[in-house]
C-alpha positions in Angstrom: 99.0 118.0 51.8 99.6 114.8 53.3 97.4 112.8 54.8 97.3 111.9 58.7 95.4 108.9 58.4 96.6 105.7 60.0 98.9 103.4 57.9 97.0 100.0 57.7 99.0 97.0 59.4 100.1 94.0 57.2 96.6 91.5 57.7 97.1 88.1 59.7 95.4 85.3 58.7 92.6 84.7 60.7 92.9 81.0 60.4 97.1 80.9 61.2 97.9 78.0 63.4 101.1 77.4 65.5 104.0 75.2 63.5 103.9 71.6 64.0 107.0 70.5 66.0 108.2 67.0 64.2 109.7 65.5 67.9 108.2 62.1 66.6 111.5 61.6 64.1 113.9 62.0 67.0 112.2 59.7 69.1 112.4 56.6 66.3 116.1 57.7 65.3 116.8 57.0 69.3 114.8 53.7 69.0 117.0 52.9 66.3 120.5 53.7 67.6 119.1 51.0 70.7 118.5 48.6 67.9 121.3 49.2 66.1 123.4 48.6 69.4 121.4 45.0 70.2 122.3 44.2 66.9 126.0 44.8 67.1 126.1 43.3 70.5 124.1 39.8 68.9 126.6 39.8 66.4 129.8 40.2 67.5 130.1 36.4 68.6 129.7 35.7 64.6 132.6 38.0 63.7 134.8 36.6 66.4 133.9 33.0 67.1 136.3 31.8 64.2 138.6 32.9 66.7 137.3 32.0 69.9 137.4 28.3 68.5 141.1 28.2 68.4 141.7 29.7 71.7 138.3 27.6 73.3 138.5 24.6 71.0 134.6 23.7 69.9 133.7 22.2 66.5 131.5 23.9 63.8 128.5 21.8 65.1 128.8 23.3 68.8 129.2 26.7 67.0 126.1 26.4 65.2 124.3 25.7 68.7 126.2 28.4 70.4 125.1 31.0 68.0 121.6 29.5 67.9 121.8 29.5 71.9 120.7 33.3 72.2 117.6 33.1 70.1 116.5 30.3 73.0 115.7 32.8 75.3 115.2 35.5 73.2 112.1 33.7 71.7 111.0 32.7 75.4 110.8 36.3 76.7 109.5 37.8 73.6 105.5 37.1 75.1 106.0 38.6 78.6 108.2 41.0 77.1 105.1 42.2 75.5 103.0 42.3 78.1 105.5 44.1 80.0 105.5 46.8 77.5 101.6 46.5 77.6 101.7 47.3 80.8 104.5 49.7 82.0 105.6 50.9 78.3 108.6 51.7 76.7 110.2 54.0 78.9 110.5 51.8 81.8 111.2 48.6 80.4 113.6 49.4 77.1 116.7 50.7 79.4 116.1 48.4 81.5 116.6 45.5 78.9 119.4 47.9 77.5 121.3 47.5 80.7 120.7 43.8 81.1 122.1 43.2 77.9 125.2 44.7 77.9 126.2 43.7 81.1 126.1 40.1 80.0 128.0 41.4 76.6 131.0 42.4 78.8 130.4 39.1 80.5 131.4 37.1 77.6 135.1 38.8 77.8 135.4 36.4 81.4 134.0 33.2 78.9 136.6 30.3 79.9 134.9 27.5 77.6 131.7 26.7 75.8 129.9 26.4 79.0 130.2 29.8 79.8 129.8 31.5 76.4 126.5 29.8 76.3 125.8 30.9 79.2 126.4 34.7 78.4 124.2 34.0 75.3 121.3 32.8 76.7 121.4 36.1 79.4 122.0 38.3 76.3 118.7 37.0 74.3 116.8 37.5 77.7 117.9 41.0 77.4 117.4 41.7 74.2 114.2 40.4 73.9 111.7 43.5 74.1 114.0 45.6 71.7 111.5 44.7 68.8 108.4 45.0 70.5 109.2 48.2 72.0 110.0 49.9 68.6 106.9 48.6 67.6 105.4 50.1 70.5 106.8 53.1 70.0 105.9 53.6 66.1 102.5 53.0 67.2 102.2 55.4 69.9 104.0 58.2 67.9 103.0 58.2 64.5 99.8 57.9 62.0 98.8 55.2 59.8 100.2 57.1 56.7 104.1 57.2 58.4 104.4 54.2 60.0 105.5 51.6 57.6 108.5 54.8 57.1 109.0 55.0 60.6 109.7 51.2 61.0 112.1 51.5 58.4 113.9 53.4 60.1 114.6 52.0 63.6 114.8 48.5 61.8 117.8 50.5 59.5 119.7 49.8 62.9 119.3 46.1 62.2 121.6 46.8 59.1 123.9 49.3 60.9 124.6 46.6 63.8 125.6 44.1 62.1 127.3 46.5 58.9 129.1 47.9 62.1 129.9 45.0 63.9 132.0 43.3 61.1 134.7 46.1 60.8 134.5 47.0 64.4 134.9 43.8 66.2 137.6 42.7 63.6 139.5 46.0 64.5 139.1 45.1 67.9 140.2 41.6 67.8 143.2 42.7 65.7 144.4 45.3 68.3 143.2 44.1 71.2 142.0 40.6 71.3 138.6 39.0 71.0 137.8 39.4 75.0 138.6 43.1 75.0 136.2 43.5 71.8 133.2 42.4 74.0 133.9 44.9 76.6 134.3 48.0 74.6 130.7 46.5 72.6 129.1 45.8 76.1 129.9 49.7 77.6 128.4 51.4 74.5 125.0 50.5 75.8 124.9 52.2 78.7 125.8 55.5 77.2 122.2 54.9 75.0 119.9 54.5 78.2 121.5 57.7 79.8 120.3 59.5 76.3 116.9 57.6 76.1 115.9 58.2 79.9 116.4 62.0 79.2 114.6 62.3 76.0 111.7 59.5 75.9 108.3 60.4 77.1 105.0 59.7 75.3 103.3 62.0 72.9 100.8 63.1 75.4 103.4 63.9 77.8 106.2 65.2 76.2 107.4 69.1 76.5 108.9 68.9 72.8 105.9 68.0 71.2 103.7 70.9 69.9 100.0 70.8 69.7 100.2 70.8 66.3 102.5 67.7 66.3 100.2 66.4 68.5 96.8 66.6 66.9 98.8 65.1 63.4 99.9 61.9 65.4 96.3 61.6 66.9 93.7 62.6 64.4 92.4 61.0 61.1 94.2 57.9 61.0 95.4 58.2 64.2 98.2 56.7 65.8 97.6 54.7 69.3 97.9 55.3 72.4 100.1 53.3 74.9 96.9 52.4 76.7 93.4 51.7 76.4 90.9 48.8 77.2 92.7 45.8 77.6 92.2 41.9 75.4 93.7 38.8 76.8 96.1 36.7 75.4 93.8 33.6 74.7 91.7 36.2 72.4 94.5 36.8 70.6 95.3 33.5 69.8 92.0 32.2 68.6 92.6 34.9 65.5 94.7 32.2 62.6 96.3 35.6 61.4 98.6 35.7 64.4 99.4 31.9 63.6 100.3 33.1 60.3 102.2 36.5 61.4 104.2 33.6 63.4 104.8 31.3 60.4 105.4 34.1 58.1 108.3 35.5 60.2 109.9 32.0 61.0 110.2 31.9 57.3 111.6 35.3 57.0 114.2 34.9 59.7 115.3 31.4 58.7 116.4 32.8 55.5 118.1 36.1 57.4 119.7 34.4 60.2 122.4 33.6 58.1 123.5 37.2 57.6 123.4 36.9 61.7 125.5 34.0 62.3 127.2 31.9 60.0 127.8 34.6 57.1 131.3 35.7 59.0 132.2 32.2 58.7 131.5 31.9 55.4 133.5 34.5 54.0 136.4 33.2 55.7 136.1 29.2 55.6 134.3 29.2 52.3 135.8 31.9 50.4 139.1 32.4 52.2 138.5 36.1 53.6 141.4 37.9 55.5 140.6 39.3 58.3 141.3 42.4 56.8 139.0 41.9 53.5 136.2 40.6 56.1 136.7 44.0 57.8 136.4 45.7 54.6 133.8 44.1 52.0 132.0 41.8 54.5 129.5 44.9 55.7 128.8 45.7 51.9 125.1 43.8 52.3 124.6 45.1 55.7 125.4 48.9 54.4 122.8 48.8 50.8 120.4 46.9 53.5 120.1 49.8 55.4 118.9 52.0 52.3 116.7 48.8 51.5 115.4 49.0 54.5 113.9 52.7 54.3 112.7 52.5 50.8 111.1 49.5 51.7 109.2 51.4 54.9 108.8 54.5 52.9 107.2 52.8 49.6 104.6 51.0 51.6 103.7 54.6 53.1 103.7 56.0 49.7 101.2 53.7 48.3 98.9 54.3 51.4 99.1 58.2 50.5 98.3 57.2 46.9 94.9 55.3 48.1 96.3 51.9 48.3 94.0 49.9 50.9 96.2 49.3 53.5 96.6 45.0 52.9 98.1 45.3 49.3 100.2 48.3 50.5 102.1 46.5 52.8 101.8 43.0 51.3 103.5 44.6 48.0 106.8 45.1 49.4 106.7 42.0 51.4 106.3 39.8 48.7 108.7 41.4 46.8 111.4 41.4 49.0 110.6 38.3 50.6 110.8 36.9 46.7 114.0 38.1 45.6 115.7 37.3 48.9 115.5 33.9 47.7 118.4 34.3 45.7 120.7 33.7 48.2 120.2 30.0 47.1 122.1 31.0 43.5 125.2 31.3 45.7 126.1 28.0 46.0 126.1 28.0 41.7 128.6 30.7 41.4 132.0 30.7 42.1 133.6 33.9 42.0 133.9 36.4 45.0 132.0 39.1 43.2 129.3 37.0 42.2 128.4 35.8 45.3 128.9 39.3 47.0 126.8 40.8 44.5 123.7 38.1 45.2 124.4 37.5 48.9 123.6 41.6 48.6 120.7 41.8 46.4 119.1 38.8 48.8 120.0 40.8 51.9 118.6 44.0 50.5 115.3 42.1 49.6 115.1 40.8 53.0 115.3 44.2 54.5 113.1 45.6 51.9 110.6 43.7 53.0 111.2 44.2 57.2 109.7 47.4 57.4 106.1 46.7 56.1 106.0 43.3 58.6 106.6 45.5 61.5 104.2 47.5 60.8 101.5 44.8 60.9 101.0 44.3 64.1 100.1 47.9 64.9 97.7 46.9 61.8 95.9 43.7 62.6 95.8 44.4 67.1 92.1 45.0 67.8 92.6 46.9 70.5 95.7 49.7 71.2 96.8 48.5 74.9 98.3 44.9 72.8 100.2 46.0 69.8 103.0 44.7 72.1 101.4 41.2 72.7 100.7 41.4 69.0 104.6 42.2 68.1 105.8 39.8 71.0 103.7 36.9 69.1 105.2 38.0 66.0 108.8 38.5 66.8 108.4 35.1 68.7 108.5 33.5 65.0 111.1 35.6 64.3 113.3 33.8 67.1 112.3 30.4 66.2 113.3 30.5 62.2 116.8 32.3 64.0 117.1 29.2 66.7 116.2 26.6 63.8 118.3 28.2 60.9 122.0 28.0 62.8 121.6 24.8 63.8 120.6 22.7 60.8 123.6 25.3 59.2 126.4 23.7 61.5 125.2 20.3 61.1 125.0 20.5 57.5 128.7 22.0 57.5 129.5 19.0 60.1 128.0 16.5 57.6 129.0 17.9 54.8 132.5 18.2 55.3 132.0 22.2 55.1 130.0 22.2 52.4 127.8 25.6 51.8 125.4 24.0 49.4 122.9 22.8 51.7 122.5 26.0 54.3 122.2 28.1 51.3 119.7 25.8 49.2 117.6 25.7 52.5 117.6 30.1 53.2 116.6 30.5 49.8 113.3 27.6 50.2 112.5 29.6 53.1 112.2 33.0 51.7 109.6 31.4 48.9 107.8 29.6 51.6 107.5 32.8 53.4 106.1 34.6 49.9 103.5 32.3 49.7 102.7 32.6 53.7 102.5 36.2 53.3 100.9 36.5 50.2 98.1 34.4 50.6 97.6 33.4 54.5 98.1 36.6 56.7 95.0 39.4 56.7 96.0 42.4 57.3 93.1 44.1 59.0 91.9 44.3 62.8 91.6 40.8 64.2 88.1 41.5 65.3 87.1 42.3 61.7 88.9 38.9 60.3 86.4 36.5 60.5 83.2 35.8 58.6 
């Protein structure tokens, strides 16, 4: 006889919670696709100012100060682009900059001389200016300790994209088209990003796609910060010598990479004797192995913070390295096949990424107080403007000097990136400002 009891339902777990939602990775790809365009927009005048001069007629000396032009203002408005992104945040202020920039991007098709091109450069740097600081912002409002050095790997991975990008696409263009038409098609692309960023960005806190779950993992433990909180003025900042030395350190660092920026185009084809078509083709090859440089750079610092690492030696590891070995761009002027130099001008572009994503992850580190990581970044990406205004410069008036002569820019990259080690290594402290001294 069978028996009438019940059947017993399947047991739930009494402790089952809700599935975390993981928003916070399609919010830094988006951050990323906005820095990947700056960087395309930034360097499109390297790709196509051999052929500007012909049509414009300026000497490599005035080149070197037209592409040092945009880091002028770009350095000036990285402090109150900070506080701007203190104060109103990301959301507000990074589409605007987005549209600012590629307005004057498109401008530079009207250029009728030097005059004007510098004049479309120094509106693009004001535009681009809080791009960094904002990612930085944004990696420190949407992730935990233990994921941010990964998540700044990957928005600074659309460094590398630009500027990979910008060296087949603006050749293609110029082919086809002409150099003029090349900044208009760059300059529109922009625009289509803030429609996309205006309909996805909100903060954590305020966001419909982020779970609870997701929400409790970015805010508990080692918590990420919020986009506001008690405020600390700029003179407190700067009476801390670590954001002195987050400054020198990245003045370093970009003196050595502004050459991938500006004058490495030129290179390839006054130095080595490119085509247009080979630039097109092998000139993004260290752009392309930086962006995977860049994320196993971001995502070994995070690993050694999982594996108990204090926090200082995890990120200073994979500076130093990187910052190390991107020193060997200086071997290039020793060698003299194509390969050779390819193969090093890589390897020291891949170190130099290798070591971005850790640096960008400092300020969110070293700020004492949440409501200025962005003064923090702006301070830091400040240097980063001043080693890109410096490096372009001396660059072109070496070449002018020098009758064209690579030695000296690429002797004087490569004695930055060791000067930077030894900033890094032994002068930055990476730990809240209001716990450095004593």
């Amino acid at each position: 006889m069978q028996s009438n009891s019940a059947i017993p339902a399947p047991a739930v777990p009494a402790t089952a919670r809700p599935a975390r939602s993981r928003f916070r990775w399609m919010i830094i790809t988006l951050s990323g696709l906005g820095l990947a365009i700056a960087y395309l927009d930034r360097s499109s005048l390297s790709v196509a100012s051999t052929y500007m001069q012909q049509e414009l007629g300026f000497d490599q000396t005035m080149k070197g100060v037209l592409l040092s032009s945009f880091f002028w203002t770009y350095a000036i408005f990285q402090l109150p682009s900070g506080w701007l992104l203190d104060k109103f945040g990301p959301r507000v202020v990074y589409p605007i900059a987005v549209v600012w920039w590629s307005l004057w991007t498109a401008a530079t098709a009207l250029a009728r001389g030097f005059g004007t091109l510098m004049v479309c450069r120094l509106g693009l740097g004001i535009g681009e200016a809080p791009v960094q600081p904002a990612n930085i912002k944004v990696v420190a409002a949407w992730f935990p300790r233990r994921e941010r050095a990964l998540a700044s790997s990957l928005f600074d991975t659309g460094q590398q994209i630009g500027v990979a990008l910008s060296v087949p696409v603006v050749s293609a263009l110029i082919a086809a088209f002409g150099w003029r038409a090349a900044f208009v098609v760059i300059g529109v692309i922009g625009l289509f990003w803030v429609i996309g960023w205006l309909m996805i960005y909100r903060s954590p806190q305020e966001h419909a796609r982020v779970s609870q779950a997701e929400l409790d993992y970015i805010e508990g433990g080692d918590a990420a910060v919020p986009e506001s909180g008690p405020k600390v003025g700029w003179p407190a900042l700067l009476r801390h010598p670590t954001v002195w030395w987050l400054v020198i350190g990245y003045i370093c660092r970009s003196a050595t990479g502004a050459f991938f920026l500006t004058w490495y185009p030129s290179y390839l084809v006054e130095a080595r004797g490119f085509t247009i078509l080979e630039l097109g083709v092998f000139g993004s090859i260290p752009a392309v192995l930086g962006v995977f440089a860049t994320i196993a750079g971001g995502a070994f610092s995070d690993w050694l913070v999982r594996r108990g690492v204090p926090i200082a030696r995890a990120r200073k590891i994979p500076i130093i390295t990187g910052m190390l070995l991107a020193s060997t761009i200086a071997l290039t002027t020793f060698v003299p096949g194509d390969v050779a130099v390819m193969v090093l001008l890589s390897v020291s572009n891949c170190a130099h990424s290798f070591a971005g994503a850790a640096i960008l992850s400092l300020p969110a580190e070293v700020a004492p107080a949440p409501s200025v990581v962005g003064s923090v970044a702006g301070f830091q990406n400040f240097g980063s403007q001043i080693g890109s205004i410096i490096s372009p410069i001396l660059i072109g008036f070496f070449l002018t000097l020098s009758g064209n002569s690579y030695t000296g820019p690429m002797l004087f990259a490569g004695a930055m990136a060791i000067l930077g080690t030894l900033i890094y290594g032994f002068l930055v402290k990476i730990r809240p400002l209001n716990e450095s001294r004593g």
